[in-house]
PAZA-948188 format. One record per atom (N, C-alpha, C): atom name; x, y, z; residue in one letter; residue number from 1. Coordinates in steps of 0.05 Angstrom, whole numbers. Layout:
REM residues N
<atom><atom>CA</atom><east>X</east><north>Y</north><up>Z</up><rest>a</rest><nr>NUM</nr></atom>
...
//
This chain:
REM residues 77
<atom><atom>N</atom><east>-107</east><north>2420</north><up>1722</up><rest>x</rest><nr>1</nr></atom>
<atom><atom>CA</atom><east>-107</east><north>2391</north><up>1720</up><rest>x</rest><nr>1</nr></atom>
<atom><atom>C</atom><east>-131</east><north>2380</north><up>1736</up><rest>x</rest><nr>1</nr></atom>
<atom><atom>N</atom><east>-146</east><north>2361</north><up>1722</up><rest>x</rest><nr>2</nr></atom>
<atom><atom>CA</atom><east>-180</east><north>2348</north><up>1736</up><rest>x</rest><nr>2</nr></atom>
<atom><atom>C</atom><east>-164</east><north>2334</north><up>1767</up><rest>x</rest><nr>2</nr></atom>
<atom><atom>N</atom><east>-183</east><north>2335</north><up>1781</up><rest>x</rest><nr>3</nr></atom>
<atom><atom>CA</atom><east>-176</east><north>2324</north><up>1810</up><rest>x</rest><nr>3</nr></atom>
<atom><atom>C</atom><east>-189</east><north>2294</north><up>1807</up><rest>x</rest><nr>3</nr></atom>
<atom><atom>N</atom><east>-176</east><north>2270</north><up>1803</up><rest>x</rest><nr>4</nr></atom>
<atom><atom>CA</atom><east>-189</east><north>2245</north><up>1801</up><rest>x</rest><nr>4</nr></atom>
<atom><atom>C</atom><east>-199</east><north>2225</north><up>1837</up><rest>x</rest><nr>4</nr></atom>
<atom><atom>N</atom><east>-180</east><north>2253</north><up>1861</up><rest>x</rest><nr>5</nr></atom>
<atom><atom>CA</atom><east>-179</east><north>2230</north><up>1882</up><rest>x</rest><nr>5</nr></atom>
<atom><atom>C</atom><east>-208</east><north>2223</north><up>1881</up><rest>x</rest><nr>5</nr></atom>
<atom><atom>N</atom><east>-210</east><north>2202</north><up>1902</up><rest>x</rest><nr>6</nr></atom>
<atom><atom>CA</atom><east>-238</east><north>2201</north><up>1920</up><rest>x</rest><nr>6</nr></atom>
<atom><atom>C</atom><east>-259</east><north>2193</north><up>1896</up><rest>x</rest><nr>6</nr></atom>
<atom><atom>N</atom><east>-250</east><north>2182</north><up>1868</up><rest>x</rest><nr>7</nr></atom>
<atom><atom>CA</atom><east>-273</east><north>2183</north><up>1842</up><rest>x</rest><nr>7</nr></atom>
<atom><atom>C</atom><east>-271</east><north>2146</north><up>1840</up><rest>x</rest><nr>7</nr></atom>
<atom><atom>N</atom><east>-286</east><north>2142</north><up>1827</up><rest>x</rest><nr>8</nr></atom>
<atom><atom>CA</atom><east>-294</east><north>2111</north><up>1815</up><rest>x</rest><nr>8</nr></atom>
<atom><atom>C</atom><east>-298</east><north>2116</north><up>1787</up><rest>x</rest><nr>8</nr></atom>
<atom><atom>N</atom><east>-292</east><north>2095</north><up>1770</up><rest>x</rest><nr>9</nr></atom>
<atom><atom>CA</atom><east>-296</east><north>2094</north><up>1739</up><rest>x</rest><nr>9</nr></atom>
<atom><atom>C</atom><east>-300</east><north>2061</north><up>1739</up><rest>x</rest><nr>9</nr></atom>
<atom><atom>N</atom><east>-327</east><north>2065</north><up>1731</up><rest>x</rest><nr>10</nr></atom>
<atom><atom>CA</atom><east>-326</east><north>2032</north><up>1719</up><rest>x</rest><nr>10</nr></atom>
<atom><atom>C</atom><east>-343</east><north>2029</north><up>1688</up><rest>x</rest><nr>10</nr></atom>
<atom><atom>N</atom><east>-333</east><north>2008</north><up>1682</up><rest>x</rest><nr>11</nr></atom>
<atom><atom>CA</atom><east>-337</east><north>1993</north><up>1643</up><rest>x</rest><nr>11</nr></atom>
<atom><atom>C</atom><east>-349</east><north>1978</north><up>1649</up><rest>x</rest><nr>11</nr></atom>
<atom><atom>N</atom><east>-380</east><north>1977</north><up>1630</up><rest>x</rest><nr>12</nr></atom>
<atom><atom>CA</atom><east>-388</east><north>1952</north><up>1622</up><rest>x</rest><nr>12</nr></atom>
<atom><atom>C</atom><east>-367</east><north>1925</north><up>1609</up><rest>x</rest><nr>12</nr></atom>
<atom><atom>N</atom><east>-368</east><north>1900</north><up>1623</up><rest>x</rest><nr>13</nr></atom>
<atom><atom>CA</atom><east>-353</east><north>1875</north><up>1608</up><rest>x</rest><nr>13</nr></atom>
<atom><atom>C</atom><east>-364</east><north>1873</north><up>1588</up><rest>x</rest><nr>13</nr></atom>
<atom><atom>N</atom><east>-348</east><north>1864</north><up>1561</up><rest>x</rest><nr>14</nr></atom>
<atom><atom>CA</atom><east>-357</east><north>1851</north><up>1541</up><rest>x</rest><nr>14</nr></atom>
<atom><atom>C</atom><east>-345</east><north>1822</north><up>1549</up><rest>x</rest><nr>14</nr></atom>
<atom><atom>N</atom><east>-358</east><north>1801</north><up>1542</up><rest>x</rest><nr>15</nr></atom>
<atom><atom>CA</atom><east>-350</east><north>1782</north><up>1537</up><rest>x</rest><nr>15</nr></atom>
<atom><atom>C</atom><east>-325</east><north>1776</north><up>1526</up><rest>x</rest><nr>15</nr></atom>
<atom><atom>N</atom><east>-307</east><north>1751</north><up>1530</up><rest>x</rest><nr>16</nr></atom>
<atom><atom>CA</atom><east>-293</east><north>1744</north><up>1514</up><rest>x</rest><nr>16</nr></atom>
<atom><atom>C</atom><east>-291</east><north>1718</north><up>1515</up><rest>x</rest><nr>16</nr></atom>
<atom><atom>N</atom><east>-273</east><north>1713</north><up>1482</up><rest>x</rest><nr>17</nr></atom>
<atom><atom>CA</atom><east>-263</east><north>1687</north><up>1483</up><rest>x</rest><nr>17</nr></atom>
<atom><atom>C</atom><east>-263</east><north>1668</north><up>1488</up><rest>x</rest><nr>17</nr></atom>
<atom><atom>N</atom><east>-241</east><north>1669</north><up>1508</up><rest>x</rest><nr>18</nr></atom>
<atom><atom>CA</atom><east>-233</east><north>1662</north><up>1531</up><rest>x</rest><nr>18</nr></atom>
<atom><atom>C</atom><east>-240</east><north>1654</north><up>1566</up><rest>x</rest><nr>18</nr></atom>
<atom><atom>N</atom><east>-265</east><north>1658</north><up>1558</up><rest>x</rest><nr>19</nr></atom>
<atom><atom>CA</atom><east>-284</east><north>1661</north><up>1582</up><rest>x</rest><nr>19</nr></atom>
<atom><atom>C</atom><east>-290</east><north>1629</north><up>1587</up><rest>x</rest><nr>19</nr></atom>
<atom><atom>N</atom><east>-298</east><north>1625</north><up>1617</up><rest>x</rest><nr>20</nr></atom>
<atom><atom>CA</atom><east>-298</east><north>1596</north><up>1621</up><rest>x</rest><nr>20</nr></atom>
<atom><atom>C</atom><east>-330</east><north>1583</north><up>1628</up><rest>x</rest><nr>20</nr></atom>
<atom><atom>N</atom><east>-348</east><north>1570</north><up>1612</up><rest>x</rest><nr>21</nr></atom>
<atom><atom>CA</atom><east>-374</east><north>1572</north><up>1611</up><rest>x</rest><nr>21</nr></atom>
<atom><atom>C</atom><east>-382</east><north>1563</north><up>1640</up><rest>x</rest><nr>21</nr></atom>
<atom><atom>N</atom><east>-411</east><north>1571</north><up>1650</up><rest>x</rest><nr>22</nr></atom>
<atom><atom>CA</atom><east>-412</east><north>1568</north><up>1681</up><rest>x</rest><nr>22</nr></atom>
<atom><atom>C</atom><east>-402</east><north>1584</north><up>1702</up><rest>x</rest><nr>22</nr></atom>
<atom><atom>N</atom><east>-366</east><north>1602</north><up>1691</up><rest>x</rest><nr>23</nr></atom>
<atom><atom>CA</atom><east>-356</east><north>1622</north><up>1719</up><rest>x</rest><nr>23</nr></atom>
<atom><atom>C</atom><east>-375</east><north>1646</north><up>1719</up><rest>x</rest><nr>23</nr></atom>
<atom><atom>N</atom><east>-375</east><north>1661</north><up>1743</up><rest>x</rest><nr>24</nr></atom>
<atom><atom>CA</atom><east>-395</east><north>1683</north><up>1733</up><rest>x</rest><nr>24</nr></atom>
<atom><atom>C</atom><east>-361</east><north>1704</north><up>1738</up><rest>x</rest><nr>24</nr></atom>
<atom><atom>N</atom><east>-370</east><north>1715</north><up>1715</up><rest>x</rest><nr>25</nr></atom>
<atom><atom>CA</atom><east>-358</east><north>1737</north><up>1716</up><rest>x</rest><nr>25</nr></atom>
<atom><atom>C</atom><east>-365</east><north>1771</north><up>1722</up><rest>x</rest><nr>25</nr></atom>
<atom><atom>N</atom><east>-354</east><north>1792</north><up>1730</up><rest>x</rest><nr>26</nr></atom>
<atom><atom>CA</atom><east>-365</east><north>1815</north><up>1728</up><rest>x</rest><nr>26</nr></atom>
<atom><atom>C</atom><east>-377</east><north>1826</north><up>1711</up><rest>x</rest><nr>26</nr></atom>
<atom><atom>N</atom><east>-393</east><north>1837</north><up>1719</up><rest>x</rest><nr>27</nr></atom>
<atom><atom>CA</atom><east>-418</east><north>1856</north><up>1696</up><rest>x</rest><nr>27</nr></atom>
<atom><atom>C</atom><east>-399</east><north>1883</north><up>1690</up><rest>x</rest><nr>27</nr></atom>
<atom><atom>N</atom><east>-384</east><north>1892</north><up>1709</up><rest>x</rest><nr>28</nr></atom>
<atom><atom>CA</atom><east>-371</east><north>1917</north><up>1708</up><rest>x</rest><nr>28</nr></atom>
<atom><atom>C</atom><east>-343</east><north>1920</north><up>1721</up><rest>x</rest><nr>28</nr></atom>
<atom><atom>N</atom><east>-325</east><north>1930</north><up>1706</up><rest>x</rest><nr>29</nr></atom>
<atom><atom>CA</atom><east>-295</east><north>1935</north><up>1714</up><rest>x</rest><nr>29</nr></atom>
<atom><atom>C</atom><east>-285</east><north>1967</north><up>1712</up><rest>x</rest><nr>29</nr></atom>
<atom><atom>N</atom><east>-271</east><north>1966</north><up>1735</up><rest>x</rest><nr>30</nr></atom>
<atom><atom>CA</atom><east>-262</east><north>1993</north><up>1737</up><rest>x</rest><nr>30</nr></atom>
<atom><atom>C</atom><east>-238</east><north>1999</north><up>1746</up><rest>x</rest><nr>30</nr></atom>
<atom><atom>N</atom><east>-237</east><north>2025</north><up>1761</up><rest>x</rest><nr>31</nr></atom>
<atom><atom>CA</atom><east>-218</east><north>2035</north><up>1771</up><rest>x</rest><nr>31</nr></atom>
<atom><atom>C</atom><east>-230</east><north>2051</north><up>1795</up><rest>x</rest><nr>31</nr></atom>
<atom><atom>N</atom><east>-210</east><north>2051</north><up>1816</up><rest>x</rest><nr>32</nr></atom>
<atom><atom>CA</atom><east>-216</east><north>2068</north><up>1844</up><rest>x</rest><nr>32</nr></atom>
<atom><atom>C</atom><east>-201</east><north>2082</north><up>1847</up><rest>x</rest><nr>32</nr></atom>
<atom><atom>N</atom><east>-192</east><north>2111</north><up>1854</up><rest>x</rest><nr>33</nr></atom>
<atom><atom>CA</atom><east>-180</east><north>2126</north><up>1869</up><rest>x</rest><nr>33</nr></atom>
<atom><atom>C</atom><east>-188</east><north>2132</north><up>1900</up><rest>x</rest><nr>33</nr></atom>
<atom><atom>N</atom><east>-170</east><north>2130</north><up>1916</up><rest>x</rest><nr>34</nr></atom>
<atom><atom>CA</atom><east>-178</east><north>2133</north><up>1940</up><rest>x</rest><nr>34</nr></atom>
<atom><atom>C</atom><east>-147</east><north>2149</north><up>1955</up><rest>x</rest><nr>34</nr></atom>
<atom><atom>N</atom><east>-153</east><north>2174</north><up>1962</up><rest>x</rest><nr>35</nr></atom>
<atom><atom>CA</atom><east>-129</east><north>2188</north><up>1966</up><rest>x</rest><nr>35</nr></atom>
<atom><atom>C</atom><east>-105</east><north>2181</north><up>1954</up><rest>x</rest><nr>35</nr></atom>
<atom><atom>N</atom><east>-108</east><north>2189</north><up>1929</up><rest>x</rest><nr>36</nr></atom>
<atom><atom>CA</atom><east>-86</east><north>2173</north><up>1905</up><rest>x</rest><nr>36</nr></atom>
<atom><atom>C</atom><east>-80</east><north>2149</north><up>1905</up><rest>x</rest><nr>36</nr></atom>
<atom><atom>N</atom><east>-91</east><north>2129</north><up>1910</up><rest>x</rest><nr>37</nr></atom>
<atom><atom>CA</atom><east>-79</east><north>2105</north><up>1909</up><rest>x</rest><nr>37</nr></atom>
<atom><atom>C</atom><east>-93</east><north>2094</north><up>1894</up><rest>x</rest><nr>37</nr></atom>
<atom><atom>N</atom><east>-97</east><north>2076</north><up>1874</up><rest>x</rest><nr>38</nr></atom>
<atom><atom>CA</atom><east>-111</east><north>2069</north><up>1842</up><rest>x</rest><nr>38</nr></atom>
<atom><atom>C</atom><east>-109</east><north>2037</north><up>1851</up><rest>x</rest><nr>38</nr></atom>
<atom><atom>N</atom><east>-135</east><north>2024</north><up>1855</up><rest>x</rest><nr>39</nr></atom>
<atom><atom>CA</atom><east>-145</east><north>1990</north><up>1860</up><rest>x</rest><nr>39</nr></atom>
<atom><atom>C</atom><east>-164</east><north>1990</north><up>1834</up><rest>x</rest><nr>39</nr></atom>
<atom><atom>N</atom><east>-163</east><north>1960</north><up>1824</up><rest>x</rest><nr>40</nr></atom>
<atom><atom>CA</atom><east>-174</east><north>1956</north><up>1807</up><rest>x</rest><nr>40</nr></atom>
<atom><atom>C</atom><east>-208</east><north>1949</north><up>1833</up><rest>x</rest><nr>40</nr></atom>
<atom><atom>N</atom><east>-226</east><north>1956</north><up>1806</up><rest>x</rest><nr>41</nr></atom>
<atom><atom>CA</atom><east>-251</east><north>1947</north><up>1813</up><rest>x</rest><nr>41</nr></atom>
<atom><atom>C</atom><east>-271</east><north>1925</north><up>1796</up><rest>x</rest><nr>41</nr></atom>
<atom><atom>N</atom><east>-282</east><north>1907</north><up>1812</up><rest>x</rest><nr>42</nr></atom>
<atom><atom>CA</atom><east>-302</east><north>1899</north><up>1796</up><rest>x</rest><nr>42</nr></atom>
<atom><atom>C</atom><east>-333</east><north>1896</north><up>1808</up><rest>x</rest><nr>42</nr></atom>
<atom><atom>N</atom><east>-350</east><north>1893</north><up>1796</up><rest>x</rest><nr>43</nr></atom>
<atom><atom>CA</atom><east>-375</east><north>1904</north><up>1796</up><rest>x</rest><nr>43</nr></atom>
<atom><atom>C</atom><east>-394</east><north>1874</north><up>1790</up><rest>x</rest><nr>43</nr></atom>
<atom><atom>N</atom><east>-414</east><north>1858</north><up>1806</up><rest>x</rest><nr>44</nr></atom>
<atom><atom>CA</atom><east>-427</east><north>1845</north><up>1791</up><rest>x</rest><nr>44</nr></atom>
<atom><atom>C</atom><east>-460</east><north>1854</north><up>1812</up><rest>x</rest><nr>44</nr></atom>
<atom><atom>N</atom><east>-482</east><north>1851</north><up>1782</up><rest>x</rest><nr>45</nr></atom>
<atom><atom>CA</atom><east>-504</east><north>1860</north><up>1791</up><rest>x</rest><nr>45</nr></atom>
<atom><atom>C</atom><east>-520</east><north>1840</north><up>1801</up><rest>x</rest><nr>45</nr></atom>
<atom><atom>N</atom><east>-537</east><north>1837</north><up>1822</up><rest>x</rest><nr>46</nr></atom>
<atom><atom>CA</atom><east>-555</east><north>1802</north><up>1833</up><rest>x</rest><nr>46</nr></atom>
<atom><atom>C</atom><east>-578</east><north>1813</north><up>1814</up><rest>x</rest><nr>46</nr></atom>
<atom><atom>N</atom><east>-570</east><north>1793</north><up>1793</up><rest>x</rest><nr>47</nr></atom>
<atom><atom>CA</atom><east>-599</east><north>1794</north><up>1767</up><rest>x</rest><nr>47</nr></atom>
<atom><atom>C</atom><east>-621</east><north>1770</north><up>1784</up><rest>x</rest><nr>47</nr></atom>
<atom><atom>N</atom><east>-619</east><north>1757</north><up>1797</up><rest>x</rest><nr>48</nr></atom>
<atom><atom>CA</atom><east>-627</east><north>1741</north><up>1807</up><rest>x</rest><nr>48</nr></atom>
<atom><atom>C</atom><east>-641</east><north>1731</north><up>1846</up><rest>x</rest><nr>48</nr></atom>
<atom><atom>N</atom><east>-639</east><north>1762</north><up>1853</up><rest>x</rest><nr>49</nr></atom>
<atom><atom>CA</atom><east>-646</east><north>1766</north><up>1880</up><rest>x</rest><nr>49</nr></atom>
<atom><atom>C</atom><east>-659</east><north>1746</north><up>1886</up><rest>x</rest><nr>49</nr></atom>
<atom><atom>N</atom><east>-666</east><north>1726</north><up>1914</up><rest>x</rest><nr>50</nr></atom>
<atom><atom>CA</atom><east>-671</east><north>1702</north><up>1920</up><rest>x</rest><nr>50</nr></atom>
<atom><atom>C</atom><east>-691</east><north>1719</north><up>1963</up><rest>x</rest><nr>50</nr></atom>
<atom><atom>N</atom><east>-675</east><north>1731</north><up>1960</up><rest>x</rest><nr>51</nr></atom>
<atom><atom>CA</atom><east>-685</east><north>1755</north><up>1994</up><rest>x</rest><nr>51</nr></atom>
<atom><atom>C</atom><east>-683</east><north>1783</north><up>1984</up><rest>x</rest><nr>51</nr></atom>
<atom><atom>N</atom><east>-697</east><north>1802</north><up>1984</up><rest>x</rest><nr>52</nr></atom>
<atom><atom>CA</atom><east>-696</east><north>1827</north><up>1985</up><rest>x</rest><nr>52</nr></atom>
<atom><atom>C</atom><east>-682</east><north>1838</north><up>2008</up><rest>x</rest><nr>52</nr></atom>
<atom><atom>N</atom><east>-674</east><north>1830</north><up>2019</up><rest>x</rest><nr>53</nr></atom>
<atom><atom>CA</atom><east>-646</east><north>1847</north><up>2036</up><rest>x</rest><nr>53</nr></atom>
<atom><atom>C</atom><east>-616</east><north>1834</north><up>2022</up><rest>x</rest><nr>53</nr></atom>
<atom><atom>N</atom><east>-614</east><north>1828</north><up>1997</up><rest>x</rest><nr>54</nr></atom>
<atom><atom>CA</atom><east>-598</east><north>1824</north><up>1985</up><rest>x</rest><nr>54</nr></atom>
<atom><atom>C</atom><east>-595</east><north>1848</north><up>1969</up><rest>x</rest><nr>54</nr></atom>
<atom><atom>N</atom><east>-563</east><north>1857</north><up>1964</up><rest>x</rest><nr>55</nr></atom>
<atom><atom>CA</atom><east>-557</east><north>1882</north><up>1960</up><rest>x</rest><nr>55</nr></atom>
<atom><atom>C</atom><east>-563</east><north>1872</north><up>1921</up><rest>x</rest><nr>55</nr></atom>
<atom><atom>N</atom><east>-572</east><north>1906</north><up>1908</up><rest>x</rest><nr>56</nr></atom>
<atom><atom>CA</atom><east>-567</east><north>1903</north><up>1877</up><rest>x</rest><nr>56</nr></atom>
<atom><atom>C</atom><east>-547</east><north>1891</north><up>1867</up><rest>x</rest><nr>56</nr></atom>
<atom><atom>N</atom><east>-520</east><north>1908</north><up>1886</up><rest>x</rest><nr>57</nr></atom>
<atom><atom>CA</atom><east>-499</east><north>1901</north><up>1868</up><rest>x</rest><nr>57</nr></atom>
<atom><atom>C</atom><east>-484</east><north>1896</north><up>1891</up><rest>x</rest><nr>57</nr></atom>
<atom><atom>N</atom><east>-452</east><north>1885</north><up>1888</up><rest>x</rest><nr>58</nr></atom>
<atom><atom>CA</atom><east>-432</east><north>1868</north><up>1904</up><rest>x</rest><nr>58</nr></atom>
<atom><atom>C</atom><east>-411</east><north>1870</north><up>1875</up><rest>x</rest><nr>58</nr></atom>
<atom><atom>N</atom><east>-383</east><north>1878</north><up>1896</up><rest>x</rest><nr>59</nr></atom>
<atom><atom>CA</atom><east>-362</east><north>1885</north><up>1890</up><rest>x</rest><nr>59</nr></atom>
<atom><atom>C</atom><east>-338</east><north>1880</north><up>1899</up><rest>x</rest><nr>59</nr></atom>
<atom><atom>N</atom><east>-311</east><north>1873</north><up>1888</up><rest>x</rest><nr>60</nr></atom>
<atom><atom>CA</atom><east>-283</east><north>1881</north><up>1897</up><rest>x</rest><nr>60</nr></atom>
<atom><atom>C</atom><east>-260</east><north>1899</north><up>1900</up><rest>x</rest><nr>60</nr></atom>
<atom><atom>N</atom><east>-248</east><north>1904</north><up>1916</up><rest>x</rest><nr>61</nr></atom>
<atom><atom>CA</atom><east>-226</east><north>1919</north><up>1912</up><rest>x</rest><nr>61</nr></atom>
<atom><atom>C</atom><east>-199</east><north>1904</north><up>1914</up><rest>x</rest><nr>61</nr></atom>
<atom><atom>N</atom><east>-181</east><north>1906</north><up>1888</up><rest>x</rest><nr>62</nr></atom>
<atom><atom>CA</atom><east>-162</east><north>1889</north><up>1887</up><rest>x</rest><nr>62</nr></atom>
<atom><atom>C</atom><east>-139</east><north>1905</north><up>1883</up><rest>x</rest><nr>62</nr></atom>
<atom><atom>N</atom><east>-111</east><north>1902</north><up>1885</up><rest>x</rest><nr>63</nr></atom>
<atom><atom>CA</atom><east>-87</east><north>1916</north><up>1879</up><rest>x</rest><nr>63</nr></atom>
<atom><atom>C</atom><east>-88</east><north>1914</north><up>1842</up><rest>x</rest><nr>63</nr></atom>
<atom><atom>N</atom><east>-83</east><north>1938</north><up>1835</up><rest>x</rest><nr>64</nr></atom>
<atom><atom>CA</atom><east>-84</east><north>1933</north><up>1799</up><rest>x</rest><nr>64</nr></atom>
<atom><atom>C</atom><east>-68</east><north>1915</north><up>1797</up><rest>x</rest><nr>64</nr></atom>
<atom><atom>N</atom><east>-86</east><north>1902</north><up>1771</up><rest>x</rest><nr>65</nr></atom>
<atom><atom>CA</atom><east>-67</east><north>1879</north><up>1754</up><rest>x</rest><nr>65</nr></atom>
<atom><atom>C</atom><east>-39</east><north>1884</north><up>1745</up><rest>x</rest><nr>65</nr></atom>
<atom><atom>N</atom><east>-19</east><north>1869</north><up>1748</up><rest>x</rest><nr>66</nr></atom>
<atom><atom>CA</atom><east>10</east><north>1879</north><up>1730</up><rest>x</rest><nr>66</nr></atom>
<atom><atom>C</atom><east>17</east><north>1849</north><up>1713</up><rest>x</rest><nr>66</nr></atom>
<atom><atom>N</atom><east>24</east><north>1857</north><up>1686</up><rest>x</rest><nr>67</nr></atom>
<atom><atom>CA</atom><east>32</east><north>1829</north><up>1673</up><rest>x</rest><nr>67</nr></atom>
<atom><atom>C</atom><east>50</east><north>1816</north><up>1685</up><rest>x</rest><nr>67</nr></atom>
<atom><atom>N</atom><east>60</east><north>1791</north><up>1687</up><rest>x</rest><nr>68</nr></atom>
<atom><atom>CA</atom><east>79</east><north>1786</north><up>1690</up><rest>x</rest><nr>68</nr></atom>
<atom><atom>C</atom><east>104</east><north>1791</north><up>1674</up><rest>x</rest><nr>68</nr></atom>
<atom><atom>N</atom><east>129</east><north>1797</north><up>1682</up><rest>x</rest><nr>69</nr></atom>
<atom><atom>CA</atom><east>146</east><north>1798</north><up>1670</up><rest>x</rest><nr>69</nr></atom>
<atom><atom>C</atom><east>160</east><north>1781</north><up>1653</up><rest>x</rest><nr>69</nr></atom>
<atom><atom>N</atom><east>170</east><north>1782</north><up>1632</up><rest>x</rest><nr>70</nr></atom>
<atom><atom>CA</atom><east>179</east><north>1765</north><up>1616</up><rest>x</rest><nr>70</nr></atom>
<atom><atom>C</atom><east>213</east><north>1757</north><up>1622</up><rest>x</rest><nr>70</nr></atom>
<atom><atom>N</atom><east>221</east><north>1739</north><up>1645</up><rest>x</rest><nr>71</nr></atom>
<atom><atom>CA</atom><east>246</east><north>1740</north><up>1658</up><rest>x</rest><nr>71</nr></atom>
<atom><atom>C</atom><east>251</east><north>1716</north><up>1637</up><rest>x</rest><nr>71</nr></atom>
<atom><atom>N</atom><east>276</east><north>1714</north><up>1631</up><rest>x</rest><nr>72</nr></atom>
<atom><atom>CA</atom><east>288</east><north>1694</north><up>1604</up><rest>x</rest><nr>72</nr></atom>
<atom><atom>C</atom><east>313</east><north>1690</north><up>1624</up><rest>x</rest><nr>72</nr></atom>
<atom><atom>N</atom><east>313</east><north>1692</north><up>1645</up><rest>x</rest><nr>73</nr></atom>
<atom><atom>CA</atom><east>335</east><north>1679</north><up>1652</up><rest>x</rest><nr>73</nr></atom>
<atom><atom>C</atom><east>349</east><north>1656</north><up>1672</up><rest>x</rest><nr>73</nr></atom>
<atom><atom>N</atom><east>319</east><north>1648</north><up>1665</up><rest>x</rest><nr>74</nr></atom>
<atom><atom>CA</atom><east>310</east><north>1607</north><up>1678</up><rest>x</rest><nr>74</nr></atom>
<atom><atom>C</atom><east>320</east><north>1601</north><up>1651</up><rest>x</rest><nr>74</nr></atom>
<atom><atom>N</atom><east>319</east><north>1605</north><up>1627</up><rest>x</rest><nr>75</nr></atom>
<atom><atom>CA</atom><east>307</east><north>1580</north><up>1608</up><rest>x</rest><nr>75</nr></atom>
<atom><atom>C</atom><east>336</east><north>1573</north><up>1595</up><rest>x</rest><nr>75</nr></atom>
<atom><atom>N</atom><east>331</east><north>1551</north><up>1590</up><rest>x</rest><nr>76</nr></atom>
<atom><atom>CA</atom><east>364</east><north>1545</north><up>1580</up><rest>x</rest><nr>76</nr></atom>
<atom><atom>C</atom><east>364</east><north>1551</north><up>1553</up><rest>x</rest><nr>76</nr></atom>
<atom><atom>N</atom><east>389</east><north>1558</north><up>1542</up><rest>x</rest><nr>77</nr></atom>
<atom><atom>CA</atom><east>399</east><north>1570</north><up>1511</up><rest>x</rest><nr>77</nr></atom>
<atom><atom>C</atom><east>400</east><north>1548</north><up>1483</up><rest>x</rest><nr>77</nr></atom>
//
């Protein structure tokens, strides 16, 4: 079985939809392993450096996304 700890995987964004004109969003989304523990990642590149001690790229590490659940048992009948 492949050993994933200690690896990074990140996707180019496509656009969507749904997107809100003006937010900047990430150039790249991923995934982290870090002694088995799986954080979402995202990735945006400075297309626009302003100081050269400004890094290429700048990133997050977040707890993975989970949908919310579909609880039906607020809603009245």
């Amino acid at each position: 079985m492949a050993d994933f700890n200690n690896k990074i995987s990140l996707w180019k964004r496509k656009p969507s939809e749904n997107d809100v004109a003006g937010k900047a969003y990430p150039h790249y989304q991923g995934n982290i392993n870090v002694d088995g523990v799986v954080k979402d990642v995202a990735v945006w590149i400075q297309t626009d450096k302003k100081n050269p001690a400004q890094p290429d790229m700048s990133g997050t590490i977040k707890e993975p996304y989970k949908k919310p659940e579909n609880n039906n048992e607020d809603l009245p009948i």
